[in-house]
SERO-4910 file (N, C-alpha, C, O; in steps of 0.05 Angstrom, whole numbers):
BEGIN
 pado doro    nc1    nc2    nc3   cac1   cac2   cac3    cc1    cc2    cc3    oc1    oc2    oc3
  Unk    A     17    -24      0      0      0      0     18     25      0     36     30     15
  Unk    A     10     37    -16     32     71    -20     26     84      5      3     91      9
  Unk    A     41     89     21     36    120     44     42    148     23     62    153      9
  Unk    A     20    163     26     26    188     14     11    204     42     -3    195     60
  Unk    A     22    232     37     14    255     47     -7    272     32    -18    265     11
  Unk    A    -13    299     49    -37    309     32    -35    313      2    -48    308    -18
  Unk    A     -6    328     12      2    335    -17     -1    322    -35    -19    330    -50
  Unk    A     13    294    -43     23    267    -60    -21    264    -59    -32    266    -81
  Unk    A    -33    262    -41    -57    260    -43    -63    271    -61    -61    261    -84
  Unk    A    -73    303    -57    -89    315    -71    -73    316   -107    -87    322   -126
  Unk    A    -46    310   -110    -54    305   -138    -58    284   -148    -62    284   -172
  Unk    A    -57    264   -136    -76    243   -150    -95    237   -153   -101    217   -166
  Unk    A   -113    255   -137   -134    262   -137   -146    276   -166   -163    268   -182
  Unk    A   -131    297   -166   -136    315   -188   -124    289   -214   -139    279   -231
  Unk    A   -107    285   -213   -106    269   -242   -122    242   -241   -113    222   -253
  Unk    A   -143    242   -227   -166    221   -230   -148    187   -226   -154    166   -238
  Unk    A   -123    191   -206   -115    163   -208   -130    153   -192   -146    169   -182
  Unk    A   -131    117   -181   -134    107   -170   -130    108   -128   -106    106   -122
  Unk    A   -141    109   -111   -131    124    -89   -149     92    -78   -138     82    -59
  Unk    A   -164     83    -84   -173     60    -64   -157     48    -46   -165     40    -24
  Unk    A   -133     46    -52   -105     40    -37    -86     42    -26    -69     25    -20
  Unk    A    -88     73    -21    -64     90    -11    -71     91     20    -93     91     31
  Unk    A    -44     91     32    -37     89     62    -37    119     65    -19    132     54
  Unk    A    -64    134     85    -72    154     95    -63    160    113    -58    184    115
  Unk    A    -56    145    131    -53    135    164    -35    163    181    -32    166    206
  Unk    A    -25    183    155      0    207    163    -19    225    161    -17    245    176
  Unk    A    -37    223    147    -49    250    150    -72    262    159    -93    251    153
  Unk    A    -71    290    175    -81    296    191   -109    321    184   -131    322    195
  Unk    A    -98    335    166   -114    346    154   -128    335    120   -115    331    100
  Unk    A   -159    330    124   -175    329    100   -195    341     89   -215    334     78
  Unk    A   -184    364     94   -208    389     86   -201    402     56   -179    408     47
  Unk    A   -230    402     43   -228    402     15   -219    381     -7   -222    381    -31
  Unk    A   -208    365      9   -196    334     -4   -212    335    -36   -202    346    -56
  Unk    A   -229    325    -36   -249    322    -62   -260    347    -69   -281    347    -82
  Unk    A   -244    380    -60   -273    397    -66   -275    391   -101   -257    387   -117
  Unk    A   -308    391   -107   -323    399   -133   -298    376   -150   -282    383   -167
  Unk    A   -299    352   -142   -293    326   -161   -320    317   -168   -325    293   -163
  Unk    A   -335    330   -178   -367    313   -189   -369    285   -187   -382    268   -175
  Unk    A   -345    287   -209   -355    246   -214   -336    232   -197   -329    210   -206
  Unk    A   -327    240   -173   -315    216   -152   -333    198   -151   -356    207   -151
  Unk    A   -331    178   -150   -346    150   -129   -332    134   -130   -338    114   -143
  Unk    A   -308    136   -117   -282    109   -110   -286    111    -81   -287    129    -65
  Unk    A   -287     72    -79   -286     62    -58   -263     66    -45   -241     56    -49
  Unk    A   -270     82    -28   -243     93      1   -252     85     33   -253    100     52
  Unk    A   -258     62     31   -269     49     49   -245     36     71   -243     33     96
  Unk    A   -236     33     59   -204     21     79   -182     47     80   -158     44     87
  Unk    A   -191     67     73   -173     85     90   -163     87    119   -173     71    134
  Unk    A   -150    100    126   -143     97    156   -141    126    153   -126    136    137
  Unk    A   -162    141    172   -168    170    175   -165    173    205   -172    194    215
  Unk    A   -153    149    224   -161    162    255   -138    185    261   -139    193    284
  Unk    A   -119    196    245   -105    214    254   -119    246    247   -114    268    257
  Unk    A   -139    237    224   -157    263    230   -169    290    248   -184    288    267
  Unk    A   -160    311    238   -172    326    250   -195    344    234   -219    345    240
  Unk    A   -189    350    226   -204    368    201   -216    352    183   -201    337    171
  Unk    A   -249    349    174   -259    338    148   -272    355    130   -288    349    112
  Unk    A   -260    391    142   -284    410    130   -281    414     93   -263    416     76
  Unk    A   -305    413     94   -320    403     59   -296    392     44   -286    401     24
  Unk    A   -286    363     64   -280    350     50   -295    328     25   -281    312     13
  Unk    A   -317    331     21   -324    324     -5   -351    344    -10   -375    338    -11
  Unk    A   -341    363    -11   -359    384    -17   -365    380    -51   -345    381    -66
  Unk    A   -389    378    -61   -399    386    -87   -385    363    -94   -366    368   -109
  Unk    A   -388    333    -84   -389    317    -95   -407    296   -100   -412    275    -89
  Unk    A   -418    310   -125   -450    303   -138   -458    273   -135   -480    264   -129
  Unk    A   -437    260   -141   -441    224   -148   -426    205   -122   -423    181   -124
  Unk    A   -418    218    -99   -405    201    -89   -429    188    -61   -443    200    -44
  Unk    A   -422    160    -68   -441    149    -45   -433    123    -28   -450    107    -20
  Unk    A   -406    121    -25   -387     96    -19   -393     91     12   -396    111     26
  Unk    A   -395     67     24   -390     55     52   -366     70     73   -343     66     67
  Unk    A   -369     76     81   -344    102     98   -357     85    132   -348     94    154
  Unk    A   -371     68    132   -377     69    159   -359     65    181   -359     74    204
  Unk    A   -340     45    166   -313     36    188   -300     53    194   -287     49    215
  Unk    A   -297     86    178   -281     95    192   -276    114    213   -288    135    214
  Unk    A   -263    108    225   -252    125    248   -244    156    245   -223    166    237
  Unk    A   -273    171    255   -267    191    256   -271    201    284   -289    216    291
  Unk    A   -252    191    300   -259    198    338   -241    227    341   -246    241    360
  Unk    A   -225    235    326   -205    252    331   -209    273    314   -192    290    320
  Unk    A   -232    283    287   -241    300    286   -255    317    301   -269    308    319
  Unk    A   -254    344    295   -259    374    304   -275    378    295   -297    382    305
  Unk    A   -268    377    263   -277    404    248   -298    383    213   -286    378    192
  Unk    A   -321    379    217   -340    369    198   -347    394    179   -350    391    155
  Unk    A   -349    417    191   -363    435    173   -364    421    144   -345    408    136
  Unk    A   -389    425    129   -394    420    107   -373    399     90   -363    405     68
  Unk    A   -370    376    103   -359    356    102   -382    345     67   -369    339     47
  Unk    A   -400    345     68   -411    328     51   -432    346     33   -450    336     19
  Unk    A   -428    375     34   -443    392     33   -449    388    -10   -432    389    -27
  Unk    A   -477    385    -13   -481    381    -30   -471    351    -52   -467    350    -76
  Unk    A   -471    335    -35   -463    305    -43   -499    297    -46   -513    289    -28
  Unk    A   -506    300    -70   -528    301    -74   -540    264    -67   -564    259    -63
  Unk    A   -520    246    -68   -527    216    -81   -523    207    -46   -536    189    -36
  Unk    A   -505    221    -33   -491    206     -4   -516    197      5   -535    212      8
  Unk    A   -515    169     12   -537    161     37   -525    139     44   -535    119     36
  Unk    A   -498    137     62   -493    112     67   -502    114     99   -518    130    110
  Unk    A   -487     93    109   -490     82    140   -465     93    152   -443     82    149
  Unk    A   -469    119    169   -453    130    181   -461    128    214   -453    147    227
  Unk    A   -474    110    226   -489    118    248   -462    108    264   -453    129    274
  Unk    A   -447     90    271   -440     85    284   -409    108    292   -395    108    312
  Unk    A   -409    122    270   -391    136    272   -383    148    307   -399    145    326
  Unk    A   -355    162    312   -347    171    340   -342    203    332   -321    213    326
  Unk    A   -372    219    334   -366    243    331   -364    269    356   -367    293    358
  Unk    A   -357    244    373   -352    262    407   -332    288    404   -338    309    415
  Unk    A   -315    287    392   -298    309    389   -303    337    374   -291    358    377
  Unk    A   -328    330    354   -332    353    325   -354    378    351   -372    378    367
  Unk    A   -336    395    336   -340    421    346   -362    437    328   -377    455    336
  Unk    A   -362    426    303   -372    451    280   -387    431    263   -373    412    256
  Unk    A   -408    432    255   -422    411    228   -445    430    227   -469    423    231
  Unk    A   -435    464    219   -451    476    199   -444    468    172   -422    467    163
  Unk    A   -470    463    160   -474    452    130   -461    420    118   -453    411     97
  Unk    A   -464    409    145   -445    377    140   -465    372    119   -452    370     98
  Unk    A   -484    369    115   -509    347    100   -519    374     85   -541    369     75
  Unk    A   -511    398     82   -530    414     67   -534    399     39   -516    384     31
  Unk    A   -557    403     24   -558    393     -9   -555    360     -6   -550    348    -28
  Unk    A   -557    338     26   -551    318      8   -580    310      8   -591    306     30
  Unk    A   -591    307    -12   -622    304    -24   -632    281    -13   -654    280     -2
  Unk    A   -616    260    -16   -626    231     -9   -618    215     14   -628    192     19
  Unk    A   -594    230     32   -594    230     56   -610    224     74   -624    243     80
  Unk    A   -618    193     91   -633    193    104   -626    162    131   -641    144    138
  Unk    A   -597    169    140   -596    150    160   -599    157    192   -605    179    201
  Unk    A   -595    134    204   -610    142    229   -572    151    235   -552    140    225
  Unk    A   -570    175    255   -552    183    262   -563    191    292   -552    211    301
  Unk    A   -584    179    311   -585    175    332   -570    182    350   -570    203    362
  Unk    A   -559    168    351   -534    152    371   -505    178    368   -489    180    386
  Unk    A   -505    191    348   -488    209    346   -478    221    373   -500    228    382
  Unk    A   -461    226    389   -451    240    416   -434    264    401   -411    267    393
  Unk    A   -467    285    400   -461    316    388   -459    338    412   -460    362    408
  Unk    A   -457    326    437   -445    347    454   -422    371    466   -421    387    485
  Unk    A   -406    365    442   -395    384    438   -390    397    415   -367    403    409
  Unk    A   -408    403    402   -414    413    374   -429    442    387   -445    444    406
  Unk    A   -416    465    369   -428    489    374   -441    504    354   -457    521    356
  Unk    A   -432    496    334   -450    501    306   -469    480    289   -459    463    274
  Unk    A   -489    482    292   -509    472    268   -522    477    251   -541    465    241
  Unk    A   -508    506    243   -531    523    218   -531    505    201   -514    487    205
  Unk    A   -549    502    177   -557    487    158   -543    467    148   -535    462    126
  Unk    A   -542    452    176   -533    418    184   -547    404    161   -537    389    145
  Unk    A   -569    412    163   -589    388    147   -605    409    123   -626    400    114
  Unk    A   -598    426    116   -619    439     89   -617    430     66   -596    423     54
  Unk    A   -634    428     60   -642    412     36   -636    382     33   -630    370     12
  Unk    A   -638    369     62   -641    336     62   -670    330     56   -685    326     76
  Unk    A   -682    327     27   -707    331     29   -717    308     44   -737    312     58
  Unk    A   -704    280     42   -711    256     56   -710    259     85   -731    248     92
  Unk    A   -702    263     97   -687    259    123   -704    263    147   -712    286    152
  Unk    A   -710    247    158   -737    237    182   -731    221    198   -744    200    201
  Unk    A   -707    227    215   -689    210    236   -701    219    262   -701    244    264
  Unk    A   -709    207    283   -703    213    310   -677    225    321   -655    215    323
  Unk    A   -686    244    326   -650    258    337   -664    275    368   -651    293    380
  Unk    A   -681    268    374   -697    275    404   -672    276    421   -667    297    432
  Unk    A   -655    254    426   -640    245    444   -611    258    442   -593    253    458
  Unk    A   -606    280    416   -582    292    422   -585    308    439   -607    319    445
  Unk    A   -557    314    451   -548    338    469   -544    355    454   -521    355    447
  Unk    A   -557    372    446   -551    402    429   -539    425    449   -532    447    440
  Unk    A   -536    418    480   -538    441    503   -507    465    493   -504    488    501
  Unk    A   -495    454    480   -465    464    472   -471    490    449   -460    512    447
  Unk    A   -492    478    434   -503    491    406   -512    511    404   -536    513    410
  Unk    A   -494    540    393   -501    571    398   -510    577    364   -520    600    361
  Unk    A   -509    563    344   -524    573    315   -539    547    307   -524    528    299
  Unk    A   -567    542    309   -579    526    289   -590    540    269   -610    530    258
  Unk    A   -582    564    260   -607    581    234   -602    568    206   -581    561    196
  Unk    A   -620    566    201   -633    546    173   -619    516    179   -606    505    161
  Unk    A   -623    505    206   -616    484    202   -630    457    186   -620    437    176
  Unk    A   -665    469    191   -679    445    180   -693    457    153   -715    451    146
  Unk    A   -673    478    139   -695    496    126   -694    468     96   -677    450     97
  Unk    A   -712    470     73   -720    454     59   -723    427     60   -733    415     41
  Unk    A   -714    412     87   -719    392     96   -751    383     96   -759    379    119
  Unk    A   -762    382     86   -790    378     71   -799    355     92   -817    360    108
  Unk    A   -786    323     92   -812    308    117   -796    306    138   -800    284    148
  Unk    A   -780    318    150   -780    324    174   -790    327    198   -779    345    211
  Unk    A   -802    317    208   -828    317    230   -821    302    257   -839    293    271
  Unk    A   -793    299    264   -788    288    286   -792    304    314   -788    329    313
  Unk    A   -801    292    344   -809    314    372   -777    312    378   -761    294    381
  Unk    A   -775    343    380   -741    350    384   -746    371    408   -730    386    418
  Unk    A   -777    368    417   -782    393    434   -776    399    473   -780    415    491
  Unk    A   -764    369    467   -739    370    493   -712    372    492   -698    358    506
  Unk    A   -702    391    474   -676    399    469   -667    420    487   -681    440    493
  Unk    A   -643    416    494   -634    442    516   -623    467    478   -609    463    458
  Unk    A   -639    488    487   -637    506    464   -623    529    485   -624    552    478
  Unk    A   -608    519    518   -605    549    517   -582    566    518   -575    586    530
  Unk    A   -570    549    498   -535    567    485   -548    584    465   -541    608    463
  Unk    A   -570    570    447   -574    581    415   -578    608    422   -593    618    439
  Unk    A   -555    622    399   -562    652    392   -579    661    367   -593    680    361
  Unk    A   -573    642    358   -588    639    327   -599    623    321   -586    603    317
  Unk    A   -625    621    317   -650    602    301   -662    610    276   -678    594    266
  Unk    A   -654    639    263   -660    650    241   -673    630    209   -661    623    189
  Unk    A   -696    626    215   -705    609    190   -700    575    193   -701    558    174
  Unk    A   -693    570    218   -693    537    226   -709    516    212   -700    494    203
  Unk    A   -731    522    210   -746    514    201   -766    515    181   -786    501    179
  Unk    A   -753    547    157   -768    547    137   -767    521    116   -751    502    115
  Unk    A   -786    526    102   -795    501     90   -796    475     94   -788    458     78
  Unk    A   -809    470    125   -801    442    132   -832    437    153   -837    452    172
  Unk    A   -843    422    148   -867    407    158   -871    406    191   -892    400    202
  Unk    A   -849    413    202   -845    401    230   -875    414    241   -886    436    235
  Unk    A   -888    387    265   -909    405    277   -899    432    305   -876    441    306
  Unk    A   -911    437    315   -908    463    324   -903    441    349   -881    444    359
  Unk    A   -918    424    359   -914    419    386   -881    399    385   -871    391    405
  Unk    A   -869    394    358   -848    384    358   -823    408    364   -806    404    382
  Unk    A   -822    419    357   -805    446    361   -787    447    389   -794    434    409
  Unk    A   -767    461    387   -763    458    419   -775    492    421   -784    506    403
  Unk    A   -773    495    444   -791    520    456   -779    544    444   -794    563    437
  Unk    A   -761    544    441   -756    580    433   -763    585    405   -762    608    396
  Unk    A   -773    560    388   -773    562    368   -804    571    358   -811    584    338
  Unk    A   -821    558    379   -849    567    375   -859    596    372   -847    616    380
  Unk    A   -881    594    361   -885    623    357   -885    647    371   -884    670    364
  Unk    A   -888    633    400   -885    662    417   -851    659    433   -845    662    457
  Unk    A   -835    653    415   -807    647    420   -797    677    432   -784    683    452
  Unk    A   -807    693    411   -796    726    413   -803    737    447   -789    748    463
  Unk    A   -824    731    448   -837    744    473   -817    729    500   -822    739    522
  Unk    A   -798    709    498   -784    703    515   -756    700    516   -740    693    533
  Unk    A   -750    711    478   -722    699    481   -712    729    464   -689    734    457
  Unk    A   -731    742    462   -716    763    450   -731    795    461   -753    803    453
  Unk    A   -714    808    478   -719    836    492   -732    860    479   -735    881    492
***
């Protein structure tokens, strides 16, 4: 198996070689890795990513990619921001993932259309950003009642075009959020699902 670095990575990347096989295991940063490679869909399933820190939009605007990633170890990521942001096809099995460490997953899932696993179990308690985590997952109808959001100071447009959406999230500790700006435009959720600041007389208690 070749050990390469980011560098030796990202151009073989760009010249469309073969990467199913390369020894990752050195490197630490994978942000932007695939940005806007449309037609990726190579199986990178046996990577070794636990030295990860960074995955921000590491496969950003990658239209076709939808590969098994579940094995890997991402316990030592920070930083998700828009990791998958507009991966229109992604819907694998990420649940078991170890995302105790990620700080940031504004726009992780923005645009991915057909996105719809259970990510439950996720331990998002120390995540402080969730702006438009999930916009435009038009599928996506997971129980996520049971995250710890208490850390989380931006959800605005987090569930915005998320269309069946309709999970009770309305025991969420909301009271870091500074921002809820449009959370929930275009998205079905009932009113009694909401967590409280979000309901309609949110203003009358959360804003002076």
């Amino acid at each position: 198996m070749k050990k390469v670095n980011r560098a030796i990575l990202i151009e073989m990347i760009n010249k469309n070689e073969d990467v199913t096989c390369v020894d990752t295991s050195g490197i630490t940063d994978m942000s932007r890795l695939f940005f806007q490679h449309k037609e990726f869909n190579q199986d990178i399933s046996q990577w070794d990513i636990s030295n990860v820190t960074t995955m921000s939009e590491m496969f950003k605007d990658c239209e076709k990619f939808n590969q098994d990633i579940s094995k890997w170890d991402v316990s030592h990521v920070k930083d998700m921001k828009g990791a998958f942001d507009w991966c229109e096809k992604f819907n694998q099995n990420i649940s078991g993932w170890n995302v105790s460490k990620v700080e940031n997953m504004k726009n992780m899932f923005c645009g991915c259309k057909e996105f719809n696993q259970d990510i439950s179990e996720w331990d998002v308690s120390n995540v402080k950003d969730m702006s438009y985590m999930l916009t435009i997952c038009k599928e996506f109808n997971q129980d996520i009642s049971e995250w710890d959001v208490s850390k989380v100071t931006h959800m605005d447009g987090m569930f915005d075009l998320s269309e069946k959406f309709n999970q009770d999230i309305s025991k969420w500790d909301v009271s870091s959020v500074q921002d809820m700006d449009e959370m929930f435009d275009n998205c079905e959720i009932a009113e009694e699902n909401k967590p409280e600041f979000c309901k309609e007389n949110w203003k009358i208690h959360y804003v002076s």
